[in-house]
C-alpha positions in Angstrom: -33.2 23.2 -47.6 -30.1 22.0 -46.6 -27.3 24.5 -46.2 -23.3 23.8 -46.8 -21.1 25.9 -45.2 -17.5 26.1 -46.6 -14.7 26.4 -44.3 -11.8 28.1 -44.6 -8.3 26.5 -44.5 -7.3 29.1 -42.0 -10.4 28.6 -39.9 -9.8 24.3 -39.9 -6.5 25.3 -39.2 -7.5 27.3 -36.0 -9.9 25.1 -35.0 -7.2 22.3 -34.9 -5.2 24.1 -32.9 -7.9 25.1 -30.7 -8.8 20.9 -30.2 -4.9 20.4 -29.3 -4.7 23.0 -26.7 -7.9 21.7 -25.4 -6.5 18.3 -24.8 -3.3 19.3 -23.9 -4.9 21.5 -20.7 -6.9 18.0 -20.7 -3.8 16.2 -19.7 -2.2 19.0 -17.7 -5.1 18.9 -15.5 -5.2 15.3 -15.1 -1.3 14.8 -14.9 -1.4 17.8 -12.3 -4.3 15.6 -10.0 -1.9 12.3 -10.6 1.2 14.4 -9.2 -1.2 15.3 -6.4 -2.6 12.1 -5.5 1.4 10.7 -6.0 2.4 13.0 -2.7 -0.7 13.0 -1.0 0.6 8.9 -0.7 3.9 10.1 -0.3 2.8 11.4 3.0 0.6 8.8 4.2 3.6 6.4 3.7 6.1 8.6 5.6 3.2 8.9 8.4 3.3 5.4 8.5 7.4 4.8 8.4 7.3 7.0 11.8 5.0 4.9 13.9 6.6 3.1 16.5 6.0 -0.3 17.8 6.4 -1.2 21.2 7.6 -5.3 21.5 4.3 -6.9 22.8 1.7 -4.5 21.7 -0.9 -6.2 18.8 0.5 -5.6 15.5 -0.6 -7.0 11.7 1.9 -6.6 9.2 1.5 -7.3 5.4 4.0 -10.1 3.9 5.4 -12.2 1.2 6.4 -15.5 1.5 10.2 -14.9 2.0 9.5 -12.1 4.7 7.1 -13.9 6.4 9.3 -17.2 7.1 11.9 -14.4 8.4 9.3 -13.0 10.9 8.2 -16.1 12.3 11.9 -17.0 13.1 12.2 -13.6 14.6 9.0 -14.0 16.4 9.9 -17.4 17.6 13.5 -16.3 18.7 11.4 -13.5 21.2 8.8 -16.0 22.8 6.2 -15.6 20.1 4.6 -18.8 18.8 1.3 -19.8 16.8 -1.9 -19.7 19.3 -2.0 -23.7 18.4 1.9 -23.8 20.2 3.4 -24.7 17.5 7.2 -23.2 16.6 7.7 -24.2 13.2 7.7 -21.8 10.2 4.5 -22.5 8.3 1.6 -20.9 6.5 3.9 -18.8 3.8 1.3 -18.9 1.3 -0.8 -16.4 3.8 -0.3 -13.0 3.0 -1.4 -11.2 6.0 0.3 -12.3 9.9 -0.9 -10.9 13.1 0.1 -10.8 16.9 -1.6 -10.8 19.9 -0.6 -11.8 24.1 2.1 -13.7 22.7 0.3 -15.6 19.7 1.0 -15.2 16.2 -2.2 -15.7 13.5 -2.2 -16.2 9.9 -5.1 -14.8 7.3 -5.3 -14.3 3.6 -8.1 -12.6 3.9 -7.5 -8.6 3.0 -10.9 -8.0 5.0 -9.9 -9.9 7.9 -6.4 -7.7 7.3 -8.6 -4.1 6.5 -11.2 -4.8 9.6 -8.4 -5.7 12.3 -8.0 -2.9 14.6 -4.5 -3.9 15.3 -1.8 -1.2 14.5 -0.9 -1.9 10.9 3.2 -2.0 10.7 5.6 -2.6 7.5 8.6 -5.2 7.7 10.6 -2.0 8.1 8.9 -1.3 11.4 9.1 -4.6 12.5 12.8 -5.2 11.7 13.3 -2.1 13.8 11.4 -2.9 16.4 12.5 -6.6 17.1 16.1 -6.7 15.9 17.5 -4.2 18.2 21.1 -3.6 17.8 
């Protein structure tokens, strides 16, 4: 025997409202973990801006095209070349640049970037680092 049961206007009502304040304590809870998240990388960045880098010590450094032809000429300008010997800006396309005893590599490989044990810097850092004023 199947059974129908009527609802009240009042109860669909309070039931509606009931589903709304359910998925607005939803969203409260998961904007709440974004806002977290958001300054829990806040703080990894401002560790990171506070690193120093002493000129010579391995570094890799993330860049774009532009920065990176500004970072080779800075590089070339303090005695830093490309392990081959070459001195002319090249390889823009690669994303990732590291240096090592002197010798500046290329990669655009984010694993070969992730894996490298070299202290990771931003162009920041580096700017700071190399043009001393």
């Amino acid at each position: 025997m199947l059974r129908l049961q009527i609802i009240s206007t009042k109860k669909l009502s309070r039931l509606k409202d009931d589903l709304q304040k359910s998925q607005i304590e939803n969203f409260s809870l998961q904007f709440k973990l974004l806002l977290k998240n958001l300054t829990i990388k806040r703080l990894e960045l401002n560790k990171k801006s506070e690193i120093k880098l002493k000129v010579g010590e391995p570094f890799k450094i993330r860049v774009t095209p532009s920065e990176s032809k500004g970072i080779q000429l800075v590089l070339f300008k303090n005695g830093i070349f490309w392990a081959n010997g070459n001195r002319e800006v090249s390889s823009l396309n690669d994303l990732f640049l590291f240096v090592e005893n002197g010798s500046l590599y290329k990669s655009s490989s984010e694993y070969s970037f992730k894996t490298c044990t070299f202290l990771e810097i931003t162009v920041k850092q580096f700017l700071q680092t190399y043009l001393v004023k």
